[in-house]
Each structure stands twice: as structure tokens, then as C-alpha cells.
C-alpha positions as CSV (number, residue, x, y, z in Angstrom):
1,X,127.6,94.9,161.7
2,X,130.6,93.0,161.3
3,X,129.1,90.1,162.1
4,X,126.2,90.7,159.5
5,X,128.4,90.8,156.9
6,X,130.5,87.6,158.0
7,X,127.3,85.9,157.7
8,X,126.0,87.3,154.3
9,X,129.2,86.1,152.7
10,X,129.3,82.4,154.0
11,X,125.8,82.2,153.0
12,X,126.6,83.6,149.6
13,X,129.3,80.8,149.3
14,X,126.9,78.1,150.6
15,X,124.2,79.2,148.1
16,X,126.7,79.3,145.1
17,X,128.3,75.8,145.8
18,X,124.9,74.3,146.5
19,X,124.0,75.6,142.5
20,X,127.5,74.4,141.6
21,X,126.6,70.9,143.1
22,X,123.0,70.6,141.5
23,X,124.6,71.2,137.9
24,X,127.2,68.3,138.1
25,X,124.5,66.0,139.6
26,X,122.5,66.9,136.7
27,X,125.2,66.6,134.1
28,X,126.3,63.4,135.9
29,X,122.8,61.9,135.3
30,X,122.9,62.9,132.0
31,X,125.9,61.0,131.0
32,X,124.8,58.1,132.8
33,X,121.3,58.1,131.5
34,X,123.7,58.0,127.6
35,X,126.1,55.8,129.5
36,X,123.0,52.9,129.5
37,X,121.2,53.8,126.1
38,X,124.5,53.5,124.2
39,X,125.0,50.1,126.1
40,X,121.0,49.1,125.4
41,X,122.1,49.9,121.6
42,X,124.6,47.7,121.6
43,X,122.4,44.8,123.6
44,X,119.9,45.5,121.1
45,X,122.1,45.1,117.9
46,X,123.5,41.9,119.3
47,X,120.1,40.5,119.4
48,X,119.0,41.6,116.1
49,X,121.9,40.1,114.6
50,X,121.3,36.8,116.3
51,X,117.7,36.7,114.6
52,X,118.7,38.7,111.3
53,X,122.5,38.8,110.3
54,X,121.8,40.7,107.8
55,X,120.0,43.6,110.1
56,X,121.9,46.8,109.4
57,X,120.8,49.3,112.6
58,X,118.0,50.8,113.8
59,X,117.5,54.6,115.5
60,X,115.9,53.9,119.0
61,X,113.6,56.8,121.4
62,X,114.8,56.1,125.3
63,X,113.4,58.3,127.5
64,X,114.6,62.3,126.7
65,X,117.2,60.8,124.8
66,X,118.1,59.0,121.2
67,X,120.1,56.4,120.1
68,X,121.4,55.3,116.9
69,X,122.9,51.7,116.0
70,X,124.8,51.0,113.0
71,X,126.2,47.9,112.0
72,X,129.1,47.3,109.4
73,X,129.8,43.4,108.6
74,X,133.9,43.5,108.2
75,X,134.3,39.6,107.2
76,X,131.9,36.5,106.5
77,X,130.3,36.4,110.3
78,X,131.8,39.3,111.6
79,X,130.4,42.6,112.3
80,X,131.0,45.8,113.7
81,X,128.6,47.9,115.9
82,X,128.3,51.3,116.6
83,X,125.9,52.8,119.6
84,X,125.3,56.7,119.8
85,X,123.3,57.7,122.4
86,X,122.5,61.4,123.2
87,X,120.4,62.3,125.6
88,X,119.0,65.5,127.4
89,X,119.8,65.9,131.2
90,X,116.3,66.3,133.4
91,X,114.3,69.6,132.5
92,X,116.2,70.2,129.5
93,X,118.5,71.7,131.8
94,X,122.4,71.8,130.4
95,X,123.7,70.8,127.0
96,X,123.1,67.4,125.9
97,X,125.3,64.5,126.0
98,X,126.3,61.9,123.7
99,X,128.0,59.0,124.5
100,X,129.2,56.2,121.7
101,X,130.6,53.0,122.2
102,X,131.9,50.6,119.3
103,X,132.4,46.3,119.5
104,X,133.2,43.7,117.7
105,X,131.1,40.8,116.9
106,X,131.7,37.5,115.5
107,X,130.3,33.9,114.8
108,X,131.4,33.0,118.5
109,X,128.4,35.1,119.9
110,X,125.5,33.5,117.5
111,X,123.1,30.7,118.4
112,X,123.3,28.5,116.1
113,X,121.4,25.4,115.7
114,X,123.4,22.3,116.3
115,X,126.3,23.7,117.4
């Protein structure tokens, strides 16, 4: 009986940590999965200003998730860029997660003809 029991709770335990271990792999994705939008944002604002400087942000679908770029010019060829990504972890399981990243960027990053 003893044994029984002994058994019961380690596989309780097991059961338990293995749910425990599926959430953060989850969550984990999740932020990763915003990790990359928010850094596609970014990609994507630095090509639109290359074509258009006077491109002002978009909101982008990717995947389960969103993202929104906005851009702010701060100075005559200088701009500053915002990327929000939020996105749903797999099977709308969990709460969702945003992730933003900012950056600066100037003349030195444009193609320019001539130069």
C-alpha cells in the first residue's frame, strides 16, 4: 500500500512539472515569435524610409500576431522608429505578449545616388 501511494505522488509531481514545462515553452515561443515581428518592423521601416523618407508607419498582420511601426523624423535626415509587436502564443493559449523595440536612423543608412 505504501508503495502505492509512493508511486501516486511521484507521478503527481511528474504530471504537474511536465504542465509547468509546456506553459513556459509556450510563453517562450510567444515572446520569440514578438521578439522577430518587432525586429521585421523595424527591417521594414528602414526600407520604407530608404524608398519614401517621408513614410510615416504602417500596422503589419504576422502570423497570430500584430505589429505596429511608427516613425517620428527628429532632425533633417534623421528619424526615429518604433516597432510593437504583440502576438498570441500557439492555440490562443496564455496571455499575449508584446514586445517593442525603438532605433535611430540617420542619413548614414540611406542609398543615395552618387554617394
Amino acid at each position: 500500500l505504501l508503495l502505492v501511494v509512493v508511486a501516486s505522488a511521484i507521478a503527481s509531481l511528474a504530471h504537474s512539472r511536465g504542465r509547468d514545462l509546456a506553459r513556459d515553452s509556450v510563453r517562450e515561443r510567444g515572446q520569440a515569435a514578438a521578439l522577430y515581428a518587432a525586429e521585421g518592423g523595424l527591417a521594414k521601416a528602414r526600407h520604407a524610409l530608404r524608398l519614401d523618407p517621408l513614410w510615416a508607419g504602417a500596422r503589419l498582420q504576422v502570423g497570430t500576431g500584430e505589429v505596429v511601426v511608427a516613425v517620428v523624423r527628429t532632425a533633417e535626415d534623421q528619424w526615429q522608429i518604433a516597432s510593437a509587436a504583440t502576438t498570441r502564443p500557439a492555440g490562443e493559449l496564455g496571455n499575449p505578449v508584446r514586445v517593442t523595440l525603438e532605433e535611430e536612423f540617420g542619413e548614414r543608412h540611406l542609398y543615395r545616388a552618387g554617394k
